[in-house]
N, CA, C and O atoms as a Maestro MAE file, in Angstrom:
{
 s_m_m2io_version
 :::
 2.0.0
}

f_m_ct {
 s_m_title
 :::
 protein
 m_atom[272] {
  # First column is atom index #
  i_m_mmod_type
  r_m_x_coord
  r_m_y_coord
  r_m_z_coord
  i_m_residue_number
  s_m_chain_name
  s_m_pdb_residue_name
  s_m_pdb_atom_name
  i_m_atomic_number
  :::
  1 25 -20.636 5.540 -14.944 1 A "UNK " " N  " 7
  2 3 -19.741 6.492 -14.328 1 A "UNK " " CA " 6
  3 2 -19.966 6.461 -12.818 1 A "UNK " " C  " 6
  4 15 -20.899 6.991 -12.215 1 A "UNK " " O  " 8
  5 25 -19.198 5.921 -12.428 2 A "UNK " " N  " 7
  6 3 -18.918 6.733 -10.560 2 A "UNK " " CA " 6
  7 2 -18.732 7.510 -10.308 2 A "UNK " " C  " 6
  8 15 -17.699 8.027 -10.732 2 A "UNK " " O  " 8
  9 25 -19.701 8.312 -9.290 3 A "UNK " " N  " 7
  10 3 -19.817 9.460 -9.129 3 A "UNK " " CA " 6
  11 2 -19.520 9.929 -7.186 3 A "UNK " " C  " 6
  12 15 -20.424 9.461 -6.493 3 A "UNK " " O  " 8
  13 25 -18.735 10.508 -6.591 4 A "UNK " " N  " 7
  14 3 -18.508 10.479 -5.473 4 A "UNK " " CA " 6
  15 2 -18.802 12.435 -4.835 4 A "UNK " " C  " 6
  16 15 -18.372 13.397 -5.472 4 A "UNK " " O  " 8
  17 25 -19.336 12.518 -3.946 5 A "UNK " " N  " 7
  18 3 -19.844 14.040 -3.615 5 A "UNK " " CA " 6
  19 2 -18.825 14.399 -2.093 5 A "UNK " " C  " 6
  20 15 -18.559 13.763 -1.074 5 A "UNK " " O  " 8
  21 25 -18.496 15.685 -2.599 6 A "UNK " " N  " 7
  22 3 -17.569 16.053 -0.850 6 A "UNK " " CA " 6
  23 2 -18.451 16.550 -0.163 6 A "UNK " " C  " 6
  24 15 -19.325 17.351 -0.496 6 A "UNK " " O  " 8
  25 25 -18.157 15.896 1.217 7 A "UNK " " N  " 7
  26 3 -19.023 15.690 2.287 7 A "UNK " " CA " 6
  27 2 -18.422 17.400 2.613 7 A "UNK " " C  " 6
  28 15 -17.805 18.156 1.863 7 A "UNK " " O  " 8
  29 25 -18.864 17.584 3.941 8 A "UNK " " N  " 7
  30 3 -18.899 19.328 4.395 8 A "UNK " " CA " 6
  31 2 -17.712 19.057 5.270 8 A "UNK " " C  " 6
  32 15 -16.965 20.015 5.473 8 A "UNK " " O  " 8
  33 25 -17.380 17.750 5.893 9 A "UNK " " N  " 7
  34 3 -15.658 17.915 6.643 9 A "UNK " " CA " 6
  35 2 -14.482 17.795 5.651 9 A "UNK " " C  " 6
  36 15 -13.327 17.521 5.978 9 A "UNK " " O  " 8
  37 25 -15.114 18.139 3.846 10 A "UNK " " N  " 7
  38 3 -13.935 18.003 3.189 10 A "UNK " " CA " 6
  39 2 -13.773 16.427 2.856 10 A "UNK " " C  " 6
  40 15 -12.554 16.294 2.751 10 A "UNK " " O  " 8
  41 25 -14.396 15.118 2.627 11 A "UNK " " N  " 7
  42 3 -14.261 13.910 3.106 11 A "UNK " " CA " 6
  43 2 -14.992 13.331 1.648 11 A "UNK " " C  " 6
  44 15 -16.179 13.532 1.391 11 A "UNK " " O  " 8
  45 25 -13.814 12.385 0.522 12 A "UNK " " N  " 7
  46 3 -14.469 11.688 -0.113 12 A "UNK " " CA " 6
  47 2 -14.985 9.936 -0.197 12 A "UNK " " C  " 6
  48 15 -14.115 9.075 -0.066 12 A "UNK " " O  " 8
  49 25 -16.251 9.587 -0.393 13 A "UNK " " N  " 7
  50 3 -16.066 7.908 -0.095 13 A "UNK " " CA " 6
  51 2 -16.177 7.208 -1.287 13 A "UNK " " C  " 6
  52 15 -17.100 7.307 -2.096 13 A "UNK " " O  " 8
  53 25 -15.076 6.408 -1.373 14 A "UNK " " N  " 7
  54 3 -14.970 5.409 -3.069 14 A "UNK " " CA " 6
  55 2 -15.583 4.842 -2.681 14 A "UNK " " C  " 6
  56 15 -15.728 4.475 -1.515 14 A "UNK " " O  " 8
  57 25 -16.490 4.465 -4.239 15 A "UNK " " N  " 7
  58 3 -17.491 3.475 -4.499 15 A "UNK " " CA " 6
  59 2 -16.826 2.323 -4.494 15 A "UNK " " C  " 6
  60 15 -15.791 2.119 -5.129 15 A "UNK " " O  " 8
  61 25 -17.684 1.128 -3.417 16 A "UNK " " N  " 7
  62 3 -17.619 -0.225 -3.406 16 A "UNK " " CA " 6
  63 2 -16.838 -0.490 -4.538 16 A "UNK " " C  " 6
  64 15 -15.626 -0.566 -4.333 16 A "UNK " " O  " 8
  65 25 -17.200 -0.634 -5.570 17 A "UNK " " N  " 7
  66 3 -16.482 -1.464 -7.065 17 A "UNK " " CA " 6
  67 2 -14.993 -0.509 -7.147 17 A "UNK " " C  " 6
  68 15 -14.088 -1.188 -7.632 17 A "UNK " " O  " 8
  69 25 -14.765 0.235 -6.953 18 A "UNK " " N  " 7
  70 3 -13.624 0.918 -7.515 18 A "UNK " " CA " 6
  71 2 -12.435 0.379 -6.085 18 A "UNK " " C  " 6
  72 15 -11.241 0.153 -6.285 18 A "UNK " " O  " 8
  73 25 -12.882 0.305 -5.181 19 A "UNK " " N  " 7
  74 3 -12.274 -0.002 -3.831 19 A "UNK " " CA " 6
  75 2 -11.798 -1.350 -3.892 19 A "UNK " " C  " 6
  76 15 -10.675 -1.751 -3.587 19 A "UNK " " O  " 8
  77 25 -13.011 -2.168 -4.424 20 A "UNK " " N  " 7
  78 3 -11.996 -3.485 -4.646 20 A "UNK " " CA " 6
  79 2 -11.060 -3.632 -5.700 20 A "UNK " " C  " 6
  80 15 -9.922 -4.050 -5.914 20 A "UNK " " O  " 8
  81 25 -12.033 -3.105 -6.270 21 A "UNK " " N  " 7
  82 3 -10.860 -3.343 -8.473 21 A "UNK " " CA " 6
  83 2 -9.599 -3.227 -7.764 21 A "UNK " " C  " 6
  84 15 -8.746 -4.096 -7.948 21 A "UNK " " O  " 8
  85 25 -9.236 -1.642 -6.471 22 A "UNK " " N  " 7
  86 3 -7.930 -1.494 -6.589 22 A "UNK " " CA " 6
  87 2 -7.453 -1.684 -5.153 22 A "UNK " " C  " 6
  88 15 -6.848 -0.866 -4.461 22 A "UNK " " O  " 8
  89 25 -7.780 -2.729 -4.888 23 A "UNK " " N  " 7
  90 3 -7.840 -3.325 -3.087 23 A "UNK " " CA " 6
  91 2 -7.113 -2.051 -2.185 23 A "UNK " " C  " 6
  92 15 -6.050 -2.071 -1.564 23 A "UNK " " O  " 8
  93 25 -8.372 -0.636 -2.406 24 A "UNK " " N  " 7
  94 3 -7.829 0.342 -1.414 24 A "UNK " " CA " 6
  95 2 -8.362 -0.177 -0.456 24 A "UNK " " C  " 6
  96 15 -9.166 -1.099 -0.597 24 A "UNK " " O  " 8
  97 25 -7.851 0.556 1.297 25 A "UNK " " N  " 7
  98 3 -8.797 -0.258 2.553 25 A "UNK " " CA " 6
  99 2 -8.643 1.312 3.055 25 A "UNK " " C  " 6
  100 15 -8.048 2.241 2.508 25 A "UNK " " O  " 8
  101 25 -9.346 1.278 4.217 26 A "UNK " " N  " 7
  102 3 -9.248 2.707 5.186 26 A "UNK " " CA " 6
  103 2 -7.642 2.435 5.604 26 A "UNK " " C  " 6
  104 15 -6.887 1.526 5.952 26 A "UNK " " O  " 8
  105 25 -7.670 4.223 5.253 27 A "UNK " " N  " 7
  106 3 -6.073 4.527 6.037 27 A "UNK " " CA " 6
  107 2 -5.041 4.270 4.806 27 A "UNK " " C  " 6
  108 15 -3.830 4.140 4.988 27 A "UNK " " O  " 8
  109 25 -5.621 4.217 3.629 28 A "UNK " " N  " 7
  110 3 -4.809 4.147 3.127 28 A "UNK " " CA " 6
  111 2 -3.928 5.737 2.463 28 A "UNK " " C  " 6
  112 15 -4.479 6.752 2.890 28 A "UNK " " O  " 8
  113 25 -2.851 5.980 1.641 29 A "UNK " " N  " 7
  114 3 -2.532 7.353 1.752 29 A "UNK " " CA " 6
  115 2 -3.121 7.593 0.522 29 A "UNK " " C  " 6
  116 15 -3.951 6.755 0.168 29 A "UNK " " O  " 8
  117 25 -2.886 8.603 -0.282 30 A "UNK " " N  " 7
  118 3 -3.432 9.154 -1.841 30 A "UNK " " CA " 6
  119 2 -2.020 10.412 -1.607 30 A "UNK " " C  " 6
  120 15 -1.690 11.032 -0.596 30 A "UNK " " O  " 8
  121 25 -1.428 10.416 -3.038 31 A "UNK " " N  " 7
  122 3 -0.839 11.830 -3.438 31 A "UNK " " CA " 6
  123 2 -2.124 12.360 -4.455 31 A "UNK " " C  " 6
  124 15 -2.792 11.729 -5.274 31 A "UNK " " O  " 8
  125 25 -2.165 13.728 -4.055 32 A "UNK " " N  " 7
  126 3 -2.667 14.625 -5.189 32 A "UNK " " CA " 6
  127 2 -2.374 15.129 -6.067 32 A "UNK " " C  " 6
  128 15 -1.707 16.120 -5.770 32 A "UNK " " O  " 8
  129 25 -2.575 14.939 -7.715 33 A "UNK " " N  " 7
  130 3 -2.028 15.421 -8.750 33 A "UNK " " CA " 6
  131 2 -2.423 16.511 -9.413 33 A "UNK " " C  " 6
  132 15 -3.138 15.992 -10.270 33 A "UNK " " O  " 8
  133 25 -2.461 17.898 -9.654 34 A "UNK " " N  " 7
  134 3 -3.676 18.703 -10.239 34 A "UNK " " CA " 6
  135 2 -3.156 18.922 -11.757 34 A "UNK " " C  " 6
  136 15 -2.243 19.690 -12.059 34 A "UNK " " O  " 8
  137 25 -3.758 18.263 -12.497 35 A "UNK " " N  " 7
  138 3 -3.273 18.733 -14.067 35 A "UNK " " CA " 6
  139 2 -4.262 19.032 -14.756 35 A "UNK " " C  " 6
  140 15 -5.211 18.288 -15.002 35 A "UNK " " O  " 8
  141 25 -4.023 20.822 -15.339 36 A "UNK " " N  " 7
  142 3 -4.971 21.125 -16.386 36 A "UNK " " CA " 6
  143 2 -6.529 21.401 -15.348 36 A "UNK " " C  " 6
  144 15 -6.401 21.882 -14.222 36 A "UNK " " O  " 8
  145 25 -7.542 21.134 -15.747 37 A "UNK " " N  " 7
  146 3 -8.736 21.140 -15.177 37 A "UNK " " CA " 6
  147 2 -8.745 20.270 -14.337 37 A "UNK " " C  " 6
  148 15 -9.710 20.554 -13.627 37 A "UNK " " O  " 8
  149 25 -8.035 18.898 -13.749 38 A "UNK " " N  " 7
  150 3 -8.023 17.786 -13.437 38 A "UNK " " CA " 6
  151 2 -7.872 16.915 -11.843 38 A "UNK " " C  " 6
  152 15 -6.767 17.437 -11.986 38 A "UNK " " O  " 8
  153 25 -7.873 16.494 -11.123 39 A "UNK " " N  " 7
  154 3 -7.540 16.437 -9.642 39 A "UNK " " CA " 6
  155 2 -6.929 14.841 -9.928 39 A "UNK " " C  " 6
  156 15 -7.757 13.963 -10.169 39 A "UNK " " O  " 8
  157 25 -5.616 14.529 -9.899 40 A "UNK " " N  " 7
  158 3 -5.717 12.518 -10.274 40 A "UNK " " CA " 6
  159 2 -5.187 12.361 -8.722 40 A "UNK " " C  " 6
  160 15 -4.471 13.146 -8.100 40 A "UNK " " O  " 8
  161 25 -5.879 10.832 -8.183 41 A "UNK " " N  " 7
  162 3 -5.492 10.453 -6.934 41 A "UNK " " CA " 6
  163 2 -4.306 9.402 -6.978 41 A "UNK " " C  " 6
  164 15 -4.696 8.266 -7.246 41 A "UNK " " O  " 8
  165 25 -3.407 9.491 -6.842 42 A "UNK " " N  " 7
  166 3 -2.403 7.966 -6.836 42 A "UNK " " CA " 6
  167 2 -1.955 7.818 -5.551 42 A "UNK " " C  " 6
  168 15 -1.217 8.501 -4.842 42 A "UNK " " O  " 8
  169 25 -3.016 5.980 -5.266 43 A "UNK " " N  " 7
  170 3 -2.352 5.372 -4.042 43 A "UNK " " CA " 6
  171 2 -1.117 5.666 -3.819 43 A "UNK " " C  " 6
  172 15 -0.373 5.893 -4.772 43 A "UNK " " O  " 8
  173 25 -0.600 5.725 -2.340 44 A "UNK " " N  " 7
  174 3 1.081 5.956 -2.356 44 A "UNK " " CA " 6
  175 2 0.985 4.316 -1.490 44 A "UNK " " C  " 6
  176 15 0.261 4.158 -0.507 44 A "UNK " " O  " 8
  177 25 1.892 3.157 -2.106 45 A "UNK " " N  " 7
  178 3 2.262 2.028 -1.539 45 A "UNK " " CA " 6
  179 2 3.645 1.681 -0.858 45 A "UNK " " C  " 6
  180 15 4.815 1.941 -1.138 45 A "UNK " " O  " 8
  181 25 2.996 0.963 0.186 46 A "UNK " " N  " 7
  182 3 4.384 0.713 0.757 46 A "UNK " " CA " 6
  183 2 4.882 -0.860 -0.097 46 A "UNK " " C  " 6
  184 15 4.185 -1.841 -0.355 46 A "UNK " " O  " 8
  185 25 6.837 -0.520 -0.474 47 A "UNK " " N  " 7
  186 3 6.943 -1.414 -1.213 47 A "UNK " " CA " 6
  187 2 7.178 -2.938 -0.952 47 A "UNK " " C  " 6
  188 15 7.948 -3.594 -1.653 47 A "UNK " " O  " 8
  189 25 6.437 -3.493 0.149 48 A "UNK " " N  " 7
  190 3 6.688 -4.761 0.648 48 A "UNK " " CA " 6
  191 2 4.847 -5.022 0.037 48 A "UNK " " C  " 6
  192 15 4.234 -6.046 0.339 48 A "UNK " " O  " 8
  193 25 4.252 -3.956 -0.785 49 A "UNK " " N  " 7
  194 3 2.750 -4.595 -0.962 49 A "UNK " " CA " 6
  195 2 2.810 -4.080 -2.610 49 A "UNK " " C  " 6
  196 15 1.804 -3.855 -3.283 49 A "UNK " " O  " 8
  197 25 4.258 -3.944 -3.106 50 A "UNK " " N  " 7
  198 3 4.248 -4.137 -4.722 50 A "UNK " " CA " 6
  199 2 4.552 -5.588 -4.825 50 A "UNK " " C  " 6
  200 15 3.845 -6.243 -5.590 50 A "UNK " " O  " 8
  201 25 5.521 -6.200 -4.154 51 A "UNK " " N  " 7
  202 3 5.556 -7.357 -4.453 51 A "UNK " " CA " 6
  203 2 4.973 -8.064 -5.348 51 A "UNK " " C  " 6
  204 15 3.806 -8.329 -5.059 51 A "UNK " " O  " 8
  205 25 5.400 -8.538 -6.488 52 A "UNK " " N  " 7
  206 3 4.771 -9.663 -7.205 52 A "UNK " " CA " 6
  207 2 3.806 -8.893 -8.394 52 A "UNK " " C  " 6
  208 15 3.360 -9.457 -9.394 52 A "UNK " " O  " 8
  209 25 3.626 -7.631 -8.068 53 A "UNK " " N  " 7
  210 3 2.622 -6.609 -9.441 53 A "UNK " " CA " 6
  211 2 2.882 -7.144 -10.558 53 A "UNK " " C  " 6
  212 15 1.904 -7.702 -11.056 53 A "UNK " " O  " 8
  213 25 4.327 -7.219 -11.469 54 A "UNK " " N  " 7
  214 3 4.841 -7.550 -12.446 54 A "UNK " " CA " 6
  215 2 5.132 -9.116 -12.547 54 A "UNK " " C  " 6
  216 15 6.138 -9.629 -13.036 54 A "UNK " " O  " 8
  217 25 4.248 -9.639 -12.089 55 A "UNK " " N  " 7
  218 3 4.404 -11.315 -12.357 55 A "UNK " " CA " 6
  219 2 3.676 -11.539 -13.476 55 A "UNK " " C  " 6
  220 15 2.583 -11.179 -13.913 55 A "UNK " " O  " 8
  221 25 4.930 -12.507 -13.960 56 A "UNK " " N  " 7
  222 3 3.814 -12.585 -15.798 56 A "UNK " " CA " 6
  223 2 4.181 -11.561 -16.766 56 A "UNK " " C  " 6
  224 15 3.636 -11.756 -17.852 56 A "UNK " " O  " 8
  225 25 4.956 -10.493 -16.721 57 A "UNK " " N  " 7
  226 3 5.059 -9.277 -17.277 57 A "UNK " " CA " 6
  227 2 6.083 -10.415 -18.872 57 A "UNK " " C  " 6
  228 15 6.936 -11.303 -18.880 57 A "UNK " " O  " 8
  229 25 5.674 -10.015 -19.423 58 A "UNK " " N  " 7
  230 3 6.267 -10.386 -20.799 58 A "UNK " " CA " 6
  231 2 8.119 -9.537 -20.730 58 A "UNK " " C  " 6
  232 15 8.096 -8.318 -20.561 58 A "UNK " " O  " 8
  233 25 8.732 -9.826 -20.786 59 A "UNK " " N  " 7
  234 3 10.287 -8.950 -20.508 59 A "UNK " " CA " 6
  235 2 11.182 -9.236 -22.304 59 A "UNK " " C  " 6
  236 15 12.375 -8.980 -22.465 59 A "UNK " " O  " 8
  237 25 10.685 -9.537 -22.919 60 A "UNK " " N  " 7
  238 3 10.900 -9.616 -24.768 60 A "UNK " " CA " 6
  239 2 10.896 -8.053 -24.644 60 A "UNK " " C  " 6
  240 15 10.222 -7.507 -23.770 60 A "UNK " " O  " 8
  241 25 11.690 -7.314 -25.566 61 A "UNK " " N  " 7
  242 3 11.849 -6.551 -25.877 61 A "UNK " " CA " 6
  243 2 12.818 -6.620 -27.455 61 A "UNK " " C  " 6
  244 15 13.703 -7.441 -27.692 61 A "UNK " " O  " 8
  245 25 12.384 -5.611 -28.299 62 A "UNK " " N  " 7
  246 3 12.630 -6.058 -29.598 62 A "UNK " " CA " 6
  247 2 13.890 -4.562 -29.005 62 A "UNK " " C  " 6
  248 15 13.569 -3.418 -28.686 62 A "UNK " " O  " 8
  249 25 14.964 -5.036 -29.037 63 A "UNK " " N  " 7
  250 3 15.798 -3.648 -29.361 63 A "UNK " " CA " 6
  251 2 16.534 -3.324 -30.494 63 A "UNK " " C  " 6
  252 15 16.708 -4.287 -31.240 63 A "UNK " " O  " 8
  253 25 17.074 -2.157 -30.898 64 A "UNK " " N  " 7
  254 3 17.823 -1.460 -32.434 64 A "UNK " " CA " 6
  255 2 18.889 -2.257 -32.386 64 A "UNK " " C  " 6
  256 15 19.322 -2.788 -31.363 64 A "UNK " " O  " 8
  257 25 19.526 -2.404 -33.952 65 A "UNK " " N  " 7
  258 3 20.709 -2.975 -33.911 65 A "UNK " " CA " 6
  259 2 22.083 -2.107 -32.970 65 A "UNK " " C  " 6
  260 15 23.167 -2.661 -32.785 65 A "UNK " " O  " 8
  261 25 21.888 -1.237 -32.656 66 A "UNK " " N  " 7
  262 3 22.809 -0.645 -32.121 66 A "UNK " " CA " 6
  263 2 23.255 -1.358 -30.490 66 A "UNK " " C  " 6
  264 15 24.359 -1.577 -29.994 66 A "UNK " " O  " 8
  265 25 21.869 -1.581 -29.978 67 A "UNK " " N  " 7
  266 3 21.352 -1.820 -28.573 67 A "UNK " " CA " 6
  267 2 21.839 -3.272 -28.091 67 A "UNK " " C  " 6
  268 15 21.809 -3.596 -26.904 67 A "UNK " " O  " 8
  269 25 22.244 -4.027 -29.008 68 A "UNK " " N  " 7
  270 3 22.485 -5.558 -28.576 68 A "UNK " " CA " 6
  271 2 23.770 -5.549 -28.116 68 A "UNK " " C  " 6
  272 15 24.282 -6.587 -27.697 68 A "UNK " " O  " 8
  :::
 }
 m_bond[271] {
  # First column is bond index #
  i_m_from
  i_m_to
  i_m_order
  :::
  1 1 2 1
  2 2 3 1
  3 3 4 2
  4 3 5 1
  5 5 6 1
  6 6 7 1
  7 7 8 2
  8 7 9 1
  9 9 10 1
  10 10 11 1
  11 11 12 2
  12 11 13 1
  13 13 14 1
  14 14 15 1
  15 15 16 2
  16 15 17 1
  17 17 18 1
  18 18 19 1
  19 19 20 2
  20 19 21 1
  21 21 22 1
  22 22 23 1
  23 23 24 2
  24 23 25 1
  25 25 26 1
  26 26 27 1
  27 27 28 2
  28 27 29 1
  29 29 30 1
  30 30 31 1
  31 31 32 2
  32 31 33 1
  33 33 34 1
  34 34 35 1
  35 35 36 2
  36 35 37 1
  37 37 38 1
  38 38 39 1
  39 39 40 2
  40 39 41 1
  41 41 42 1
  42 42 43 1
  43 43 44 2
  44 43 45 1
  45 45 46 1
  46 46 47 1
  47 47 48 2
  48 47 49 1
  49 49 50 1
  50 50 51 1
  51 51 52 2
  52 51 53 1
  53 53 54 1
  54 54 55 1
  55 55 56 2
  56 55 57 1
  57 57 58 1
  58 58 59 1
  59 59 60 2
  60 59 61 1
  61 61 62 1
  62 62 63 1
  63 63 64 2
  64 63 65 1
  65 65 66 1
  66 66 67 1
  67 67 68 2
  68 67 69 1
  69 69 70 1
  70 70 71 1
  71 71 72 2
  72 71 73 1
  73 73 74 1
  74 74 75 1
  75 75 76 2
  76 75 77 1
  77 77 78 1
  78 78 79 1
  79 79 80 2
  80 79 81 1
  81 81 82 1
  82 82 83 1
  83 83 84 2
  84 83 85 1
  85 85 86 1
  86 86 87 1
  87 87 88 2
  88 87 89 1
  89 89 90 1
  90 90 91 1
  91 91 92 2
  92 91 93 1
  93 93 94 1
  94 94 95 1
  95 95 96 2
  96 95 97 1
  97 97 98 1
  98 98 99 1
  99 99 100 2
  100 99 101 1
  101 101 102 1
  102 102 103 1
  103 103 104 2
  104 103 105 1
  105 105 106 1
  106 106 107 1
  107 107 108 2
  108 107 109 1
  109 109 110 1
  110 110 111 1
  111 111 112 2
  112 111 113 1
  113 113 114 1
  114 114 115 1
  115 115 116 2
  116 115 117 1
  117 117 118 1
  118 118 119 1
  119 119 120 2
  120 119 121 1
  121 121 122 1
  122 122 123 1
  123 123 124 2
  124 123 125 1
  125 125 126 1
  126 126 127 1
  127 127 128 2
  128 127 129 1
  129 129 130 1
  130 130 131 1
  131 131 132 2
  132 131 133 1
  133 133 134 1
  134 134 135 1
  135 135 136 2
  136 135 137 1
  137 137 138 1
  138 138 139 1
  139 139 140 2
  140 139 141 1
  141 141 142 1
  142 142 143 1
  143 143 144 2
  144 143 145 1
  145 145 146 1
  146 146 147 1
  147 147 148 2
  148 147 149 1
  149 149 150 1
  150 150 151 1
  151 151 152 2
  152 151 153 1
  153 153 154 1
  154 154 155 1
  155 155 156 2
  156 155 157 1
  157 157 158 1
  158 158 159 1
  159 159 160 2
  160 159 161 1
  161 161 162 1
  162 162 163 1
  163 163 164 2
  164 163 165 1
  165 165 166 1
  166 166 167 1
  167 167 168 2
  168 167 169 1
  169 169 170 1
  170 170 171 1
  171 171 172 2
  172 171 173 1
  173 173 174 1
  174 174 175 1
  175 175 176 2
  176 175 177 1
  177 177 178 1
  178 178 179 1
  179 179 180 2
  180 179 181 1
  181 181 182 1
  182 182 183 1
  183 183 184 2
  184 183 185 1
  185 185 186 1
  186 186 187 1
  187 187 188 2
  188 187 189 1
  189 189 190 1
  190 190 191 1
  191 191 192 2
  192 191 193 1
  193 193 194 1
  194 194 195 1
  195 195 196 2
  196 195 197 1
  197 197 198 1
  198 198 199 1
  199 199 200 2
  200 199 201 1
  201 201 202 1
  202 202 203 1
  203 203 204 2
  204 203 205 1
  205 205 206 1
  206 206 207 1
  207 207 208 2
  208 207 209 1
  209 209 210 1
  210 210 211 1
  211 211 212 2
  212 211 213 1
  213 213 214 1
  214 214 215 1
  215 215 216 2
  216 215 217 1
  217 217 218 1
  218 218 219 1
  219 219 220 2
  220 219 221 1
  221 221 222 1
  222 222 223 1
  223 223 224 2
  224 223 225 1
  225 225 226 1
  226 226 227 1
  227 227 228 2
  228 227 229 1
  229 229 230 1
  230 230 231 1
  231 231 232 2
  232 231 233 1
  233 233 234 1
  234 234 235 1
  235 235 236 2
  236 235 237 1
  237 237 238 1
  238 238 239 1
  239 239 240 2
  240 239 241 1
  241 241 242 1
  242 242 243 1
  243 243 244 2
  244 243 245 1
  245 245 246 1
  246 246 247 1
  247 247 248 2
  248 247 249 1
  249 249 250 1
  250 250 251 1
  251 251 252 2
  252 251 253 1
  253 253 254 1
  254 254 255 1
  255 255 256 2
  256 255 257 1
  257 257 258 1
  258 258 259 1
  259 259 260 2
  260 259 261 1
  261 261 262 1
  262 262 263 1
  263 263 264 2
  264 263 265 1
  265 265 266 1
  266 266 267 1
  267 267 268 2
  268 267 269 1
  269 269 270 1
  270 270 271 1
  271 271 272 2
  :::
 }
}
């Protein structure tokens, strides 16, 4: 488990491994989500750096006879 502590200016620092897994860098933005007991962080990206995410994505889809 990674464990990260708020500093006293309010200030959290991601652990090395989690920073690369999700190539955050400084300056990057975060929206805040609060659900339930919960705090979730989601990068906000600019979309010239989604590019290419879904490469490889399998696009088969089995649909109802209705759907064809």
């Amino acid at each position: 488990m990674n464990t990260v502590t708020l500093s006293s200016n309010y200030q959290l620092e991601f652990p090395k491994n989690i920073s690369e897994t999700y190539g955050l860098e400084a300056g990057d933005t975060f929206e805040f989500i609060s659900y339930n007991n919960r705090i979730e962080l989601i990068p906000l990206r600019p979309m010239k750096k989604m590019k290419g995410i879904f490469q490889g994505i399998d696009t088969n889809i089995m649909r109802e006879d209705d759907r064809i």
